[in-house]
C-alpha positions as a Python dict, from the first residue, in 0.01 Angstrom:
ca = {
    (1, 'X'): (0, 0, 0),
    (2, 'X'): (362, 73, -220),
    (3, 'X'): (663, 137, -21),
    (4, 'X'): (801, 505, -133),
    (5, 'X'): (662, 857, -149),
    (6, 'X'): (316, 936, -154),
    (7, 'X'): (162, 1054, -473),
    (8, 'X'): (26, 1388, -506),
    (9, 'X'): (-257, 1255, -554),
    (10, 'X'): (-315, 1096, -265),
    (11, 'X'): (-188, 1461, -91),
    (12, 'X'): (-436, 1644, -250),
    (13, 'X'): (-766, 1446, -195),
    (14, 'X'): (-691, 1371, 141),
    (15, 'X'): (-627, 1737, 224),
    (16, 'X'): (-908, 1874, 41),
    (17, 'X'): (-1096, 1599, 272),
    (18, 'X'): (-945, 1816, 541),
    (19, 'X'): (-1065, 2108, 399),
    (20, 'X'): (-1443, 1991, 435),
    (21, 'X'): (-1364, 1820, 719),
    (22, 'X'): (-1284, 2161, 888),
    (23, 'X'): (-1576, 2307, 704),
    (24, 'X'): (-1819, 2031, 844),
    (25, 'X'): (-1667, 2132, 1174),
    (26, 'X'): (-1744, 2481, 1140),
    (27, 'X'): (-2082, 2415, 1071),
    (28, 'X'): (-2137, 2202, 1399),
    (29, 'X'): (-1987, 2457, 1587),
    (30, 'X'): (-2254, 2741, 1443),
    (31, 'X'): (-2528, 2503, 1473),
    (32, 'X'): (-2468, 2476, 1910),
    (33, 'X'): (-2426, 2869, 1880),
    (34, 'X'): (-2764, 2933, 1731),
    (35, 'X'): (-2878, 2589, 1913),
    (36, 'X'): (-3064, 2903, 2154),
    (37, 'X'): (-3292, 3086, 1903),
    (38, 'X'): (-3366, 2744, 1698),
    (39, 'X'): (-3725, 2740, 1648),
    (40, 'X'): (-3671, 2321, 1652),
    (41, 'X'): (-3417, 2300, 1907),
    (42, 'X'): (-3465, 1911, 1849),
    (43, 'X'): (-3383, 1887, 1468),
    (44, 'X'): (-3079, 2140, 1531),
    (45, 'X'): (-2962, 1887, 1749),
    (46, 'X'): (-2987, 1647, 1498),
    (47, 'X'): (-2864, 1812, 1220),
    (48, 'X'): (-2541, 1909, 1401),
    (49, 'X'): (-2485, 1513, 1547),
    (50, 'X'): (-2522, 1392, 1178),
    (51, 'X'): (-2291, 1650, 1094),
    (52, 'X'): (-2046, 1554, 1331),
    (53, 'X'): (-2095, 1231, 1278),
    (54, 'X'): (-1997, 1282, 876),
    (55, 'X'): (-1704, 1472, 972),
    (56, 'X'): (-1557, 1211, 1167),
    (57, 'X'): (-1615, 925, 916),
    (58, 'X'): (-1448, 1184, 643),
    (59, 'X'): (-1163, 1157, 886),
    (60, 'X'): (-1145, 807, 953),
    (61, 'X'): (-1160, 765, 595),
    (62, 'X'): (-899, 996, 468),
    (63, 'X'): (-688, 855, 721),
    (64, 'X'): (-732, 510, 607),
    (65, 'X'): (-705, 620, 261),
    (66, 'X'): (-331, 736, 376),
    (67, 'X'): (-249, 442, 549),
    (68, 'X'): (-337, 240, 181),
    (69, 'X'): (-678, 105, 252),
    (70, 'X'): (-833, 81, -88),
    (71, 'X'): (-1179, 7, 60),
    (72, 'X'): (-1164, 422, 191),
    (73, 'X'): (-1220, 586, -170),
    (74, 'X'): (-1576, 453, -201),
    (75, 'X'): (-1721, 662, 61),
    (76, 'X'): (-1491, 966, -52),
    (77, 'X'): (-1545, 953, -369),
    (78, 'X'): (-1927, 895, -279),
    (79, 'X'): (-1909, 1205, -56),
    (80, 'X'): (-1789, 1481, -321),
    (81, 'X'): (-2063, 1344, -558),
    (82, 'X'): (-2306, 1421, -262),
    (83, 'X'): (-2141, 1751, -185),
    (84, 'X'): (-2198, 1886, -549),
    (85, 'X'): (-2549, 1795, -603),
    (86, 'X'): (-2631, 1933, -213),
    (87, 'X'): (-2451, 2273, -352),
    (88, 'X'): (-2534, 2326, -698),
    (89, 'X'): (-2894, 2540, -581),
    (90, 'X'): (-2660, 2744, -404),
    (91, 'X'): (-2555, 2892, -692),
    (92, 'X'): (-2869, 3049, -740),
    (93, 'X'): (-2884, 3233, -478),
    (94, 'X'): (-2608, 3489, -298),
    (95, 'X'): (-2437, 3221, -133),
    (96, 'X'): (-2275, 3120, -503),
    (97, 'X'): (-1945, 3168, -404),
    (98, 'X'): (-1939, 2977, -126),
    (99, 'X'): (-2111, 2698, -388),
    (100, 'X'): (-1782, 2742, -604),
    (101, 'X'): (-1529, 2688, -327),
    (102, 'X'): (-1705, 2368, -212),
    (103, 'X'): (-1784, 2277, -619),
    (104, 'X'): (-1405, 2346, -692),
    (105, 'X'): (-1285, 2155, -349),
    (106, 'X'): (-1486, 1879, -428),
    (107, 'X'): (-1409, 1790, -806),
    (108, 'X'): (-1074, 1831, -716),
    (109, 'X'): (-1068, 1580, -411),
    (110, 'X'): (-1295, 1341, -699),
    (111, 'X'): (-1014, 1392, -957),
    (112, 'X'): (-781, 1308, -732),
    (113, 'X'): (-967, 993, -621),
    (114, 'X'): (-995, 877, -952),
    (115, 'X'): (-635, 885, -1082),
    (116, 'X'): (-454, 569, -1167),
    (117, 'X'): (-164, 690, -908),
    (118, 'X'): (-384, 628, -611),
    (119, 'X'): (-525, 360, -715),
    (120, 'X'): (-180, 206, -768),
    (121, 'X'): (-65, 351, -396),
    (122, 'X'): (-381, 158, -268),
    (123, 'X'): (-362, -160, -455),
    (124, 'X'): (-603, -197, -653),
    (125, 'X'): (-594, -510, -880),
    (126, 'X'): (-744, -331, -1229),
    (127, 'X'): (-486, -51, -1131),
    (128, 'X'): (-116, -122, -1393),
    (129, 'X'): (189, -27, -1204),
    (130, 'X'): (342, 278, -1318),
    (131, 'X'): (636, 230, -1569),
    (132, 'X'): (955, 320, -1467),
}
């Protein structure tokens, strides 16, 4: 990791991680409220563990991402591919703008991911130092 102030870059993706993070949350928290009337009580269960269990390696990730681990953009950048290809039939139905917010949250986090200023903050060796 540079010494110095963190690039925006690096601010944005790893709160927009927050931002699904939160959202992933949400989701795990709905999931034990309807956990009563679930016709499969079992796969409910499920379904909210590996949800949990996603938003806690989001976390871990964005937080190693902050602390300059280059390994933690794989997974994140891995994750908002995921996140708009499990949306996009969303936008055929009512739920579209809910698709949009999580489209929009997404490409920017992967943007942000991208960008040669993180991958200088984080090391990595094909990455050219910025000229000053």
């Amino acid at each position: 990791m540079t010494s110095g102030k963190r690039p925006t870059a690096l601010v944005v993706a790893v709160e927009a991680v927050a931002v699904e993070v939160v959202a992933l949350a949400a989701v795990v928290v709905f999931y034990g409220i309807e956990l009563t009337r679930a016709e499969d009580p079992t796969g409910a269960v499920a379904t909210a563990v590996l949800l949990a269990a996603l938003a806690v390696g989001l976390a871990l990730c964005a937080r190693a991402l902050l602390a300059g681990r280059r390994w933690a953009r794989a997974p994140l950048l891995t994750w908002q591919l995921f996140q708009v290809v499990l949306t996009a039939p969303l936008f055929l139905r009512p739920q579209w703008p809910v698709a949009a917010v999580f489209v929009l949250v997404a490409v920017a986090a992967g943007v942000c991911l991208a960008s040669r200023p993180l991958s200088v903050w984080v090391g990595d060796d094909d990455a050219e130092p910025p000229v000053h």
